[in-house]
C-alpha positions in Angstrom: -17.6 -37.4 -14.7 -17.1 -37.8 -11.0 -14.2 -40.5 -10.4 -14.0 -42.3 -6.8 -10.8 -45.0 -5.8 -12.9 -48.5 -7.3 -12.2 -49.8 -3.8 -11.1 -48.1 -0.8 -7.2 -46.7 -0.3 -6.8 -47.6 -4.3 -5.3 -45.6 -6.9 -7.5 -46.7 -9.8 -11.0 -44.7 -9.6 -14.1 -45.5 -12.0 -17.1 -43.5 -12.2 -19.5 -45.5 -10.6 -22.3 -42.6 -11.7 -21.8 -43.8 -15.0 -22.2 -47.6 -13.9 -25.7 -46.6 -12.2 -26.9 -44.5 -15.3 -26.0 -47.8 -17.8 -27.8 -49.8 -14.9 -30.5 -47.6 -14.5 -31.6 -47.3 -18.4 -31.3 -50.9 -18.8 -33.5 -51.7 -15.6 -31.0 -54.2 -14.3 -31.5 -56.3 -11.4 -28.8 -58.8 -12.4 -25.5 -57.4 -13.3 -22.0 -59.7 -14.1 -18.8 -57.7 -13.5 -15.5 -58.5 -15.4 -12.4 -57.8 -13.5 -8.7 -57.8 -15.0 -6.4 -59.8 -13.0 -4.9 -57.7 -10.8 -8.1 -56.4 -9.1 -9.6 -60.2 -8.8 -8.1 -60.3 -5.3 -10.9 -57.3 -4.3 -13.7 -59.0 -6.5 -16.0 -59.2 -3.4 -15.7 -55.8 -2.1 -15.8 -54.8 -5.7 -19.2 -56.6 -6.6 -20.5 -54.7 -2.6 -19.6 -51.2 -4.1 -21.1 -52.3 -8.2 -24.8 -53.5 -5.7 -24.6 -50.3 -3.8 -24.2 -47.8 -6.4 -26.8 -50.1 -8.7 -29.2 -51.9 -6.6 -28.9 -54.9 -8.6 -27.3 -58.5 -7.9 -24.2 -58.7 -8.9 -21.9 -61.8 -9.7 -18.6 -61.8 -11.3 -17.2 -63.6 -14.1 -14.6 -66.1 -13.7 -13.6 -66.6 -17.4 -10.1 -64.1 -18.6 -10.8 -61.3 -19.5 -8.5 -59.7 -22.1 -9.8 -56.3 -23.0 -12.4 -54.6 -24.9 -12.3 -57.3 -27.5 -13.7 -60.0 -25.0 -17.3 -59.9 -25.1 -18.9 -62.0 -23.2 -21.8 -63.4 -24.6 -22.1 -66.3 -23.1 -23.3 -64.2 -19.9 -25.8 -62.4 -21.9 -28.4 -64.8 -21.4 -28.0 -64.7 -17.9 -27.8 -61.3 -16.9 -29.4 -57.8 -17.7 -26.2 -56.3 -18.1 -22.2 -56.8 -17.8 -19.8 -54.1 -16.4 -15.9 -55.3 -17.6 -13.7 -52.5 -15.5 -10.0 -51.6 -16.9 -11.2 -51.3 -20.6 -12.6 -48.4 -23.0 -15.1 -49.1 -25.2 -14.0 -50.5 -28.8 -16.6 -48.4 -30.9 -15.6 -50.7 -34.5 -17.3 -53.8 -32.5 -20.3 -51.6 -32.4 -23.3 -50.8 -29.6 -23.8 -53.5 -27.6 -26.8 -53.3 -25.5 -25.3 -55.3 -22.5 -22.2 -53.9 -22.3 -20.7 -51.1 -19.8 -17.2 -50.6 -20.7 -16.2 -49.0 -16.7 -12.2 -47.8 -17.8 -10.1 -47.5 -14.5 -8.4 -44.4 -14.3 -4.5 -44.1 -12.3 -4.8 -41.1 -9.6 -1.2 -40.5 -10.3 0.4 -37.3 -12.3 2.4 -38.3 -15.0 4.0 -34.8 -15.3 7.0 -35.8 -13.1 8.0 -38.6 -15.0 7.4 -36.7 -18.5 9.4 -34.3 -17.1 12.2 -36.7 -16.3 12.1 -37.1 -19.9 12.4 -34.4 -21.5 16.5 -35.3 -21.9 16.0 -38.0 -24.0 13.3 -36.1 -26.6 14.3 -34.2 -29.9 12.2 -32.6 -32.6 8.7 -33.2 -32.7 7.3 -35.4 -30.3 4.5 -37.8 -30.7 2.7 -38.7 -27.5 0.6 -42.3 -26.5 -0.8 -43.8 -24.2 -3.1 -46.2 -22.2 -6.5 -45.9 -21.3 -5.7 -45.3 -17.6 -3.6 -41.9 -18.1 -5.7 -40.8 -21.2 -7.5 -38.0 -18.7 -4.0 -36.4 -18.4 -3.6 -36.3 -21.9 -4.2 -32.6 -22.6 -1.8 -31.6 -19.1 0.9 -33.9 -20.9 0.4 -32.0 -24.1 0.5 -28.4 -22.7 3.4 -29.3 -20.3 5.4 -30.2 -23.3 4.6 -27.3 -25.4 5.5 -25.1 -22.9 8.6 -26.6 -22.6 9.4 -25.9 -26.3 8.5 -29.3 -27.7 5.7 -29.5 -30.7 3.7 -32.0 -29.3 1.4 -34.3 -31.6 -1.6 -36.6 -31.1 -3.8 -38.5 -33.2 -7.0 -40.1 -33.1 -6.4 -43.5 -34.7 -8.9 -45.6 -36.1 -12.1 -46.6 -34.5 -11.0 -49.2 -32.5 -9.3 -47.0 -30.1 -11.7 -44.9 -27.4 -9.6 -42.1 -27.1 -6.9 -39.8 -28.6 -3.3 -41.2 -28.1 -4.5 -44.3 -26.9 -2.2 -47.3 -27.6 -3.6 -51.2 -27.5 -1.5 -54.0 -27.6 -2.8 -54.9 -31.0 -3.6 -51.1 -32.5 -0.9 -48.3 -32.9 -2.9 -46.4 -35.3 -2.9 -43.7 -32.7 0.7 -43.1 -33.0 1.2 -44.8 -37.0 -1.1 -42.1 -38.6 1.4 -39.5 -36.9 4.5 -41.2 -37.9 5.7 -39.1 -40.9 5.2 -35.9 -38.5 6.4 -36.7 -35.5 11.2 -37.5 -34.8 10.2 -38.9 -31.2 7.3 -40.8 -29.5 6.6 -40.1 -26.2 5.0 -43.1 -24.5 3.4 -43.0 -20.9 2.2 -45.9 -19.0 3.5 -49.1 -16.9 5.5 -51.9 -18.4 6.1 -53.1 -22.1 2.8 -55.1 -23.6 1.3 -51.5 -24.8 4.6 -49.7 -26.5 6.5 -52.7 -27.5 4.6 -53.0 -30.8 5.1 -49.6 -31.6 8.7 -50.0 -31.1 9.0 -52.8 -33.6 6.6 -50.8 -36.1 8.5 -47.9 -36.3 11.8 -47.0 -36.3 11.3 -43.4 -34.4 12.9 -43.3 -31.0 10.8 -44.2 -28.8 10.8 -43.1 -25.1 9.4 -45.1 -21.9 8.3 -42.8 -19.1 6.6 -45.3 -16.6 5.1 -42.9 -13.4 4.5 -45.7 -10.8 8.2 -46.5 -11.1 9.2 -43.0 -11.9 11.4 -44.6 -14.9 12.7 -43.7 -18.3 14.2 -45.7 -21.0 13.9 -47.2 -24.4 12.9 -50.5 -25.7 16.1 -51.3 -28.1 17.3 -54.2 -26.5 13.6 -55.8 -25.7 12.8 -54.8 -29.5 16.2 -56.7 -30.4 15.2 -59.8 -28.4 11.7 -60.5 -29.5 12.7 -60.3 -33.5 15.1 -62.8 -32.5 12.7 -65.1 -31.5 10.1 -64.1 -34.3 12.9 -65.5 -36.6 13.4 -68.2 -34.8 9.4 -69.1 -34.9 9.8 -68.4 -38.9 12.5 -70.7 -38.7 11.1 -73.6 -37.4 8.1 -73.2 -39.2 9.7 -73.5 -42.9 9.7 -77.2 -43.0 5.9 -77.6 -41.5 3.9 -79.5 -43.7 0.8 -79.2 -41.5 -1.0 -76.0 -40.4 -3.4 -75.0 -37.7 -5.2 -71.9 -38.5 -6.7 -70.2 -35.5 -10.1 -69.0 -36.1 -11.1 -67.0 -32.3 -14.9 -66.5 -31.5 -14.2 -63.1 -29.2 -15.8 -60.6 -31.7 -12.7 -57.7 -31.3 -10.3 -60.6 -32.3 -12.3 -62.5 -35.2 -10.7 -62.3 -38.7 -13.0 -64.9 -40.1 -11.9 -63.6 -43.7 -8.0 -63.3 -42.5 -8.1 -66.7 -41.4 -10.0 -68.3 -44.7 -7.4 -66.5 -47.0 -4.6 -67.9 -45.3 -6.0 -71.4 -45.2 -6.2 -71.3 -49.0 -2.8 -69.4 -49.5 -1.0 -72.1 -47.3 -2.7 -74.7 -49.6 -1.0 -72.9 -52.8 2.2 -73.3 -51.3 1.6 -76.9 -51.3 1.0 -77.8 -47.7 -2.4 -78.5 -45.7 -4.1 -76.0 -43.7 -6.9 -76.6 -41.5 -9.1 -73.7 -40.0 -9.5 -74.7 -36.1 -12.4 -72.6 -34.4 -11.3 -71.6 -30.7 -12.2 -69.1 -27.7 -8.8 -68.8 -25.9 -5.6 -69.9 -27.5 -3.1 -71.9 -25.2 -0.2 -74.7 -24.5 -3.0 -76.7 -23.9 -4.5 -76.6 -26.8 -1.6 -76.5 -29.4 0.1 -79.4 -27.8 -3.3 -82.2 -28.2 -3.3 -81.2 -32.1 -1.2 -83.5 -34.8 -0.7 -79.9 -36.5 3.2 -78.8 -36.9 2.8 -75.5 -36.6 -0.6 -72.5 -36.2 -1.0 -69.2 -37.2 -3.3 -67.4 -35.2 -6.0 -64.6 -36.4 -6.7 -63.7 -32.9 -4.6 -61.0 -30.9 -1.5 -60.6 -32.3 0.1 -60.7 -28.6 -0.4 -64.3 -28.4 2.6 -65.5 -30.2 4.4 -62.8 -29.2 3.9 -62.4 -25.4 3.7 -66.2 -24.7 6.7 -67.5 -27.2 8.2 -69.7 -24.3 5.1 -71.2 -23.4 4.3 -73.5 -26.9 6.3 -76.2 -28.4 5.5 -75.9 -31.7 5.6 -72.9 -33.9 2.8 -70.2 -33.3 2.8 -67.4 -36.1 1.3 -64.5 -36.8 -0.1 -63.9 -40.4 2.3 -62.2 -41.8 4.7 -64.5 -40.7 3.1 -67.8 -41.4 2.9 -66.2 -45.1 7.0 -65.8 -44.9 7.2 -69.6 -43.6 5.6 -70.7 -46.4 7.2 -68.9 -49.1 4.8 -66.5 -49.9 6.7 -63.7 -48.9 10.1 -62.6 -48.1 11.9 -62.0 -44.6 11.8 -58.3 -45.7 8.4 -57.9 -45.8 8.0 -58.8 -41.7 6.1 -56.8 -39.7 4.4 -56.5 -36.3 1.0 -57.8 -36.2 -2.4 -55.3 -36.1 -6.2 -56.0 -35.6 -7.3 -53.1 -37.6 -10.9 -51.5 -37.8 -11.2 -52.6 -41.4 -10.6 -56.4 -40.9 
């Protein structure tokens, strides 16, 4: 694998060898590229260095992109293939033919930060991730060893495309290591990857971001979100009305999720409605009669954008606790596992 900066003077680097071999066995003279957010603003130049390295036409895709879960067939009649940068493969969706998953990879040692903290570890330490630091993985694991930690990693389940790796709706990586492990170790920027792990276990878990060259723990973020998650419950208890989100993106569709809890909402006497959708939003919560939706799709919806809806958004587990199906005790964070 031979990595080069996706555009010039940037940190990120993607093997555009690989991106030429997919495009290459595919013959493709028409290629769409996915970008996340953050690299929209370099789209064009982008798109130049995807044609060059390809020889293809390249366009780019407009529509958000969310991760490895956001296929986007409704380009595949239109292109020979689609290149989504930022994301690793999700091998439980399966092959698909059209699809080059193009992971960006940060040019930035992590071992200064991990060393920062080294302090705040004890016992056996469980290490995760993100896909952008997953090639330091094994220089993260020896630097702790020889610093006298035990240092554990797991595989997860097949969602994940690599060891440690943490997604904002799969911990498996760090879960199936949970019994083993007094301390996760988690390196990568900001709180949508570790935050779910924080309120799924109740190990200490330590921050170490390297582009800030910061170390903490999520306590008080953990604290403030189950606030709110009760206060969604809450509100939700005197619903009569349910929307029950149903998402088309094939790494976020729980068809048989969303059915169940259409007919267990019904048993606790109140109506449920399945309502099919391809992005979930203000927008659409707020033109619906419903008083409150549950939501099959990524767990992060309701949890990320809690400010942004005016009526109660739930996850499953907690739409089951609104309706008295299950007890406050029995909360817990939201997965899309390989098995659903």
């Amino acid at each position: 694998m031979v990595l080069q900066p996706v555009v010039q003077g940037s940190r990120f680097l993607v093997d555009f060898d690989a991106i030429t071999l997919s495009a290459n066995r595919r013959k493709a003279r028409k290629i769409a590229i996915q970008l996340p957010e953050g690299l929209r603003i370099f789209a064009s130049e982008i798109a130049h260095n995807v044609s060059l390295a390809t020889g293809a036409e390249v366009a780019v895709d407009s529509e958000p992109c969310f991760g490895a879960c956001d296929v986007p067939t409704h380009l595949f009649g239109h292109v020979d293939l689609v290149v989504q940068f930022g994301h690793t493969e999700m091998p439980s969706i399966g092959a698909i033919p059209k699809m080059h998953f193009a992971n960006l990879y940060l040019d930035l040692d992590p071992l200064p930060v991990v060393e920062m903290a080294l302090p705040y570890l004890s016992g056996r330490v469980g290490v995760v991730t993100t896909a952008q630091h997953v090639h330091f993985l094994d220089r993260i694991v020896s630097f702790l060893r020889v610093k006298g930690f035990e240092a554990l990693t797991s595989r997860g389940d097949i969602r994940l495309g690599n060891y440690a790796q943490l997604l904002g709706c799969d911990y498996t990586s760090a879960l199936w290591i949970e019994k083993e492990v007094d301390t996760f170790l988690y390196i990568g920027e900001g709180d949508f990857h570790p935050i779910g792990l924080a309120m799924l276990s109740d190990r200490k878990l330590v921050a170490a971001n390297p582009s800030e060259m910061t170390v903490r723990t999520l306590d008080s973020l953990r604290d403030r979100i189950m606030k709110q998650r009760l206060v969604s419950i809450e509100r939700a208890m005197s619903a009569r009305s349910f929307g029950v989100l149903l998402n088309s993106k094939l790494g976020q569709r729980r068809k048989m999720l969303a059915d169940r809890l259409v007919a267990e909402i019904k048993q606790a006497n109140r109506s449920a409605t399945l309502v099919h959708t391809n992005v979930v939003s203000p927008e659409l919560i707020s033109n619906y009669s419903f008083d409150a939706f549950v939501s099959t799709a990524c767990p992060r919806i309701a949890i990320d954008d809690y400010h942004r809806y005016t009526k109660p958004l739930l996850t499953p587990i907690e739409a089951e606790i609104a309706v008295g199906l299950k007890p406050f005790s029995s909360f817990r964070f939201d997965q899309i596992l390989a098995e659903q």
